[in-house]
FILUM-611488 format. One line per 10 residues: their letters; for each residue x, y, z of C-alpha. Coordinates in steps of 0.02 Angstrom, whole numbers, m for minus. Layout:
N
A	X,Y,Z | ... .
END
This chain:
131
XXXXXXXXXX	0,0,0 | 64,179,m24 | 117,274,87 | m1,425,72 | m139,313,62 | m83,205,234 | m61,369,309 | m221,427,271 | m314,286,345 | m216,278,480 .
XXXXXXXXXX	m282,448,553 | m438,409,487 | m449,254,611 | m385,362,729 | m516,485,723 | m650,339,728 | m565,261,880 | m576,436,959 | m752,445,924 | m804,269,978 .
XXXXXXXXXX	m704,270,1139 | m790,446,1181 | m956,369,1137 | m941,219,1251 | m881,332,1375 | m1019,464,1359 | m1126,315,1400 | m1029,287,1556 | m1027,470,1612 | m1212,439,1602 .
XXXXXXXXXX	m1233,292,1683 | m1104,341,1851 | m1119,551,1867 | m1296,582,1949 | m1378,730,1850 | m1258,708,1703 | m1410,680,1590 | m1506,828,1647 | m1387,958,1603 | m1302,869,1451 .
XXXXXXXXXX	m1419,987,1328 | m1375,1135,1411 | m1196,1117,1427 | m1203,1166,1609 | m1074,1049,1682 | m1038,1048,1882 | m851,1039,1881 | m845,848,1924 | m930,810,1755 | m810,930,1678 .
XXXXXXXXXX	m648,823,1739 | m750,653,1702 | m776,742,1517 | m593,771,1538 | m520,612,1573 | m645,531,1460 | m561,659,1302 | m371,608,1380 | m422,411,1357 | m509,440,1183 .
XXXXXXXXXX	m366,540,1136 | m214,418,1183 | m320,273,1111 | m335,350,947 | m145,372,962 | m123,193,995 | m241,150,849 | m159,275,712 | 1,183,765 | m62,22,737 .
XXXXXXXXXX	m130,40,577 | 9,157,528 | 130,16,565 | 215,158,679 | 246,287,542 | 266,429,646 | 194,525,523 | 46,463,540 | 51,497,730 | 96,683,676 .
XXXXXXXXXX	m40,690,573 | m177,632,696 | m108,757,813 | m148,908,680 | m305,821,612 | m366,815,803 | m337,1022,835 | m411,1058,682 | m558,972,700 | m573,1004,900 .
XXXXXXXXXX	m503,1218,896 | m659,1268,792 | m773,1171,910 | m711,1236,1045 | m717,1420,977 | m889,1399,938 | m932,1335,1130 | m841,1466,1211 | m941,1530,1332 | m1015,1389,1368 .
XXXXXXXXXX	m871,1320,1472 | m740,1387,1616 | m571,1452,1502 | m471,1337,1594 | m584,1182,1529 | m556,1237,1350 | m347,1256,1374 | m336,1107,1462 | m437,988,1331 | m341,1058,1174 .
XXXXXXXXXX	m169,1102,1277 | m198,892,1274 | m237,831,1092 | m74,846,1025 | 40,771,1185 | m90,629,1205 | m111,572,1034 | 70,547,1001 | 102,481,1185 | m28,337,1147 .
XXXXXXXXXX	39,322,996 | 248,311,1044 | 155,152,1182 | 81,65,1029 | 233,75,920 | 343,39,1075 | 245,m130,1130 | 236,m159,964 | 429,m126,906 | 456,m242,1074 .
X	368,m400,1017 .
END
């Protein structure tokens, strides 16, 4: 397969791991945080749900890593590239909800995307490179 082309569907398994794990997890948040459900439509968090929203993005994030690597065979570019692809998508979004969340929430989730991706990423090519 050529390069460009593995690259490419690397991130793009990536970004569908990212969305499944945060999916399954949303479901969790549910499930666990009392009151989660009630406020979900209006975006009005209790600071609790904004770290489990948190830590939920941080797992998403490093297991998209992990599954770029995978089917990037470790091409760090592709880990580079999921990085980028995950600002560009999230910075807009984030923009555009604002003033819906605290600042800090906001420079904390996309102060993460880049450092996470490629740190679950460097653990997938590492077990990997050690089998």
């Amino acid at each position: 397969m050529k390069r460009p082309l593995l690259l490419f569907l690397a991130v793009l398994a990536g970004l569908v791991a990212w969305t499944a794990i945060a999916i399954v997890g949303n479901f969790q948040i549910r499930a666990l945080i009392p009151g989660y459900t009630a406020v979900e439509p209006s975006m009005a968090f209790t600071t609790p749900m904004l770290f489990s929203r948190l830590a939920l993005a941080f797992v998403s994030t490093c297991g998209a890593g992990a599954i770029c690597a995978t089917a990037a065979r470790s091409d760090k570019a592709a880990g580079v590239a999921l990085a980028t692809t995950l600002l560009v998508v999230f910075v807009p979004m984030h923009i555009s909800l604002w003033n819906k969340f605290p600042i800090w929430y906001h420079l904390v989730f996309l102060a993460s995307l880049a450092p996470l991706a490629l740190a679950g990423f460097k653990l997938a090519s590492a077990k990997k490179s050690s089998a």
